[in-house]
TORLONU-870253 format. One record per residue (C-alpha): residue number from 1; residue in three letters; x, y, z. Coordinates in steps of 0.001 Angstrom, whole numbers. Example, Ala and Ser with C-alpha at 12.3 -4.5 7.8 and 13.67 -1.06 7.14 Angstrom:
% residues 2
<i:1	aa:ALA	c1:12300	c2:-4500	c3:7800>
<i:2	aa:SER	c1:13670	c2:-1060	c3:7140>
//
This chain:
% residues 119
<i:1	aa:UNK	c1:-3541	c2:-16055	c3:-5480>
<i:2	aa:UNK	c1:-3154	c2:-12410	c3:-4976>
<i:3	aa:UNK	c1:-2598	c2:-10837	c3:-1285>
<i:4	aa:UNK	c1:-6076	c2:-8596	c3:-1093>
<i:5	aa:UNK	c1:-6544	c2:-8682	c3:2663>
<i:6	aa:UNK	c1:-4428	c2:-9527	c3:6064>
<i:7	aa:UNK	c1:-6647	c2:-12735	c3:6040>
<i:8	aa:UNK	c1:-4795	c2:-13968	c3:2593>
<i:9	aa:UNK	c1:-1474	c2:-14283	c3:4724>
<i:10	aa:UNK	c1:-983	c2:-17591	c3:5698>
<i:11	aa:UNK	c1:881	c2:-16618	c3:8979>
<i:12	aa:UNK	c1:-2322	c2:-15039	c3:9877>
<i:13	aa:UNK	c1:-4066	c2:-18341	c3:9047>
<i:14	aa:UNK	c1:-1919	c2:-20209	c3:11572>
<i:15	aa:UNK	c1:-1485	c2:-17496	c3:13981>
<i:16	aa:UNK	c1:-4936	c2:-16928	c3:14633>
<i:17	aa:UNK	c1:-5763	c2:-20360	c3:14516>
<i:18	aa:UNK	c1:-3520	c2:-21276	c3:17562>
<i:19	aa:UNK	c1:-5514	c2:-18400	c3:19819>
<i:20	aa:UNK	c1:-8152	c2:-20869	c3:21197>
<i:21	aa:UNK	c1:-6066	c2:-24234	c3:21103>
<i:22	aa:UNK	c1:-3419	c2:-21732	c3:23109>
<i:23	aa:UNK	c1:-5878	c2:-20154	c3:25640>
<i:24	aa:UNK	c1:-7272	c2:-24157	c3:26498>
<i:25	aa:UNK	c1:-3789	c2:-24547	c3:27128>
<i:26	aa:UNK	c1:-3246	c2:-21566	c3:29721>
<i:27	aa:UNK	c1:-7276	c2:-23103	c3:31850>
<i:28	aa:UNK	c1:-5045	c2:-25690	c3:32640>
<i:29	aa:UNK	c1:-1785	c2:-24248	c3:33804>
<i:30	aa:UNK	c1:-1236	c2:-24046	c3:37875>
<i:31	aa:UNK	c1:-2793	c2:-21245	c3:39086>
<i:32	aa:UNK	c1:195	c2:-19861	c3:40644>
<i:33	aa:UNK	c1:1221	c2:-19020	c3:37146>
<i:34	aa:UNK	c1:-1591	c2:-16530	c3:36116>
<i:35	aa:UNK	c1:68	c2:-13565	c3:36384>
<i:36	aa:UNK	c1:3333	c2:-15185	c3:34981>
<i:37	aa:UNK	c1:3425	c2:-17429	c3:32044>
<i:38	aa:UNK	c1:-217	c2:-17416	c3:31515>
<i:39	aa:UNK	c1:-292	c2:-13725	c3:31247>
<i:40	aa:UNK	c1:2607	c2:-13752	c3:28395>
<i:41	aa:UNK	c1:1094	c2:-16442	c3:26466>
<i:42	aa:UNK	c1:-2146	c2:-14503	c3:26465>
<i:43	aa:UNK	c1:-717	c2:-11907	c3:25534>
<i:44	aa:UNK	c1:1880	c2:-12795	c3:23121>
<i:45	aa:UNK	c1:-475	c2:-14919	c3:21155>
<i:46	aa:UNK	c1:-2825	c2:-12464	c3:20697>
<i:47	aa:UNK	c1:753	c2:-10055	c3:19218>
<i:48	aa:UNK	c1:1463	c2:-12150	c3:17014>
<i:49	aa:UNK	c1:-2204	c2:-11889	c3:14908>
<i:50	aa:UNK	c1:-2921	c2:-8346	c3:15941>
<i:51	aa:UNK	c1:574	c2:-7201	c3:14693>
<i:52	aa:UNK	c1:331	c2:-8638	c3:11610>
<i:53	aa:UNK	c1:-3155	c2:-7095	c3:11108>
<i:54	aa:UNK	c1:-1753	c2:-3885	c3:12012>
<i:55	aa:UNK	c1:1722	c2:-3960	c3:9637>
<i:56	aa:UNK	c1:-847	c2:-4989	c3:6454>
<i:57	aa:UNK	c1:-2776	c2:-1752	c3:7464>
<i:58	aa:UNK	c1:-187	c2:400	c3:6488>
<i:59	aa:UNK	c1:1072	c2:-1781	c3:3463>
<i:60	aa:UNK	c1:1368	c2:1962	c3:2053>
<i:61	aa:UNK	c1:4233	c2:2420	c3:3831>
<i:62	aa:UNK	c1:6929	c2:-489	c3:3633>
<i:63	aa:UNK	c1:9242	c2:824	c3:6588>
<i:64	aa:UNK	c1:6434	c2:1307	c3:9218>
<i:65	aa:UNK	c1:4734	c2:-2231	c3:7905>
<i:66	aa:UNK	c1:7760	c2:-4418	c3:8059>
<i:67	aa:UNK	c1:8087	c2:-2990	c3:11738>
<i:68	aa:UNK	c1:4974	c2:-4395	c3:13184>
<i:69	aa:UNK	c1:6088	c2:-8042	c3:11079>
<i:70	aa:UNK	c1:8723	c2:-7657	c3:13030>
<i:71	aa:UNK	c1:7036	c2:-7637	c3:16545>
<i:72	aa:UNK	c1:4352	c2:-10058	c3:15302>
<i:73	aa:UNK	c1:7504	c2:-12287	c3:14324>
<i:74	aa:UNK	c1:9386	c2:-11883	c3:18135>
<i:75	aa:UNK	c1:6221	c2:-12899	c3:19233>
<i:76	aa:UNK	c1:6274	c2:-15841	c3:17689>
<i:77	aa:UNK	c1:9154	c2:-16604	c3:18898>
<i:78	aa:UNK	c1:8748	c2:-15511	c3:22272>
<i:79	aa:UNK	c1:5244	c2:-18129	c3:22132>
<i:80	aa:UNK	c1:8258	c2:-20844	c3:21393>
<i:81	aa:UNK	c1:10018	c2:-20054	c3:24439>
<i:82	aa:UNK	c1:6648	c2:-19752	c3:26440>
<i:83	aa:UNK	c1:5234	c2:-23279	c3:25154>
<i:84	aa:UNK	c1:9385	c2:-24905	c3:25600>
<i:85	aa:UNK	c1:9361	c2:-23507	c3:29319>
<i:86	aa:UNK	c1:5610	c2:-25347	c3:29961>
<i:87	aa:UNK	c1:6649	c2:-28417	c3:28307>
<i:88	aa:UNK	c1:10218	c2:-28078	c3:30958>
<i:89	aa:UNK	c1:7797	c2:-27328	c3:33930>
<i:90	aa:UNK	c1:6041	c2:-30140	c3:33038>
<i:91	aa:UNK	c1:2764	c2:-28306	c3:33037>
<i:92	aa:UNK	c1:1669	c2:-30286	c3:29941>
<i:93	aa:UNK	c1:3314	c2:-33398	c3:28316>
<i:94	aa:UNK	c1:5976	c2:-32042	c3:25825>
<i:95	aa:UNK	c1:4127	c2:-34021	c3:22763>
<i:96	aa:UNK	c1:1275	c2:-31616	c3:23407>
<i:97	aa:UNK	c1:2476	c2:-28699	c3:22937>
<i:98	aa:UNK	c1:5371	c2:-29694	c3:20359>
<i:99	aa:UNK	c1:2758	c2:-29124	c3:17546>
<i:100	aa:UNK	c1:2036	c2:-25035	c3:18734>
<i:101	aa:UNK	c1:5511	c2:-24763	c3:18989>
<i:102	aa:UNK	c1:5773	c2:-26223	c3:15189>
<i:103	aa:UNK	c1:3193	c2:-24115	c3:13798>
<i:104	aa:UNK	c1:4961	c2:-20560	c3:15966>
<i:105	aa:UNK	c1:8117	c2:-21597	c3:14584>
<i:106	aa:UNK	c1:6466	c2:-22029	c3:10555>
<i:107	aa:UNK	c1:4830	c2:-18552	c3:11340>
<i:108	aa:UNK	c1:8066	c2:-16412	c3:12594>
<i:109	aa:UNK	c1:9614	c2:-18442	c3:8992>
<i:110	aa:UNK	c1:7027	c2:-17295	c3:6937>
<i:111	aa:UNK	c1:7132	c2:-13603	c3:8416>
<i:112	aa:UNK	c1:10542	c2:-13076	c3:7857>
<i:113	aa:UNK	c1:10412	c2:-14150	c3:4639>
<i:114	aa:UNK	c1:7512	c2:-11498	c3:4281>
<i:115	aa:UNK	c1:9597	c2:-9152	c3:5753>
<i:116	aa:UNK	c1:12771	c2:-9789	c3:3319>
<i:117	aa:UNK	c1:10455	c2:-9818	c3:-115>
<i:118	aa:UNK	c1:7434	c2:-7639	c3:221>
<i:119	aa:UNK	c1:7523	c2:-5160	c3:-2618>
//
C-alpha cells in the first residue's frame, strides 16, 4: 500500500498505540518518581509519535524530515532504557513491561530503516 499520510507508517501504528498502555504504567509508579522517570516516560512517549508526525510534514524536504525520524527514533530508545530501569527498580514485574520494550525496540528498527531508504 502506498504511504499517503503519517498514519500509513507502521511505527506510528505502534508508537501511538503504546501512549495509553504507557501512561497506566506511569499511575502506578511511586510517587517519589513523578518528576523523575514518570516525567521522561511521559514525555518521551509522546516524542516518539509527535516526531514522526512532524518529520512526514515536511516529507518535501528529505534532510529536515529524516531529522525529526531521528529524534522520534532516540526516543524510542530512550523509552527502552526508561521501561529497563522500572523493570530494575522493580516498580513493575519485568514480564510486564518486556512487551513495550519489544514493540519501542521494533519501532526505533523500523525508523531507521525509514531513515536509510526514504526516497
Amino acid at each position: 500500500m502506498p504511504i499517503k499520510s503519517y498514519r500509513d507508517l507502521e511505527a506510528y501504528q505502534r508508537a501511538r498505540n503504546l501512549i495509553v498502555p504507557i501512561h497506566e504504567l506511569i499511575e502506578r509508579l511511586p510517587s517519589t518518581e513523578k518528576f523523575g522517570l514518570c516525567d521522561q516516560m511521559r514525555r518521551a512517549s509522546k516524542s516518539v509519535v509527535d516526531n514522526i508526525v512532524e518529520g512526514y510534514s515536511h516529507k518535501d524536504t528529505p534532510v529536515k524530515m529524516k531529522s525529526f525520524w531521528r529524534i522520534s527514533m532516540g526516543s524510542a530508545n530512550e523509552m527502552v532504557e526508561h521501561l529497563e530501569q522500572t523493570a530494575l527498580l522493580k516498580y513493575a514485574p519485568a514480564e510486564s513491561v518486556q512487551p513495550m520494550i519489544d514493540e519501542y525496540t521494533i519501532v526505533a528498527k523500523q525508523l531507521n530503516k525509514l531513515i536509510h531508504n526514504w526516497r
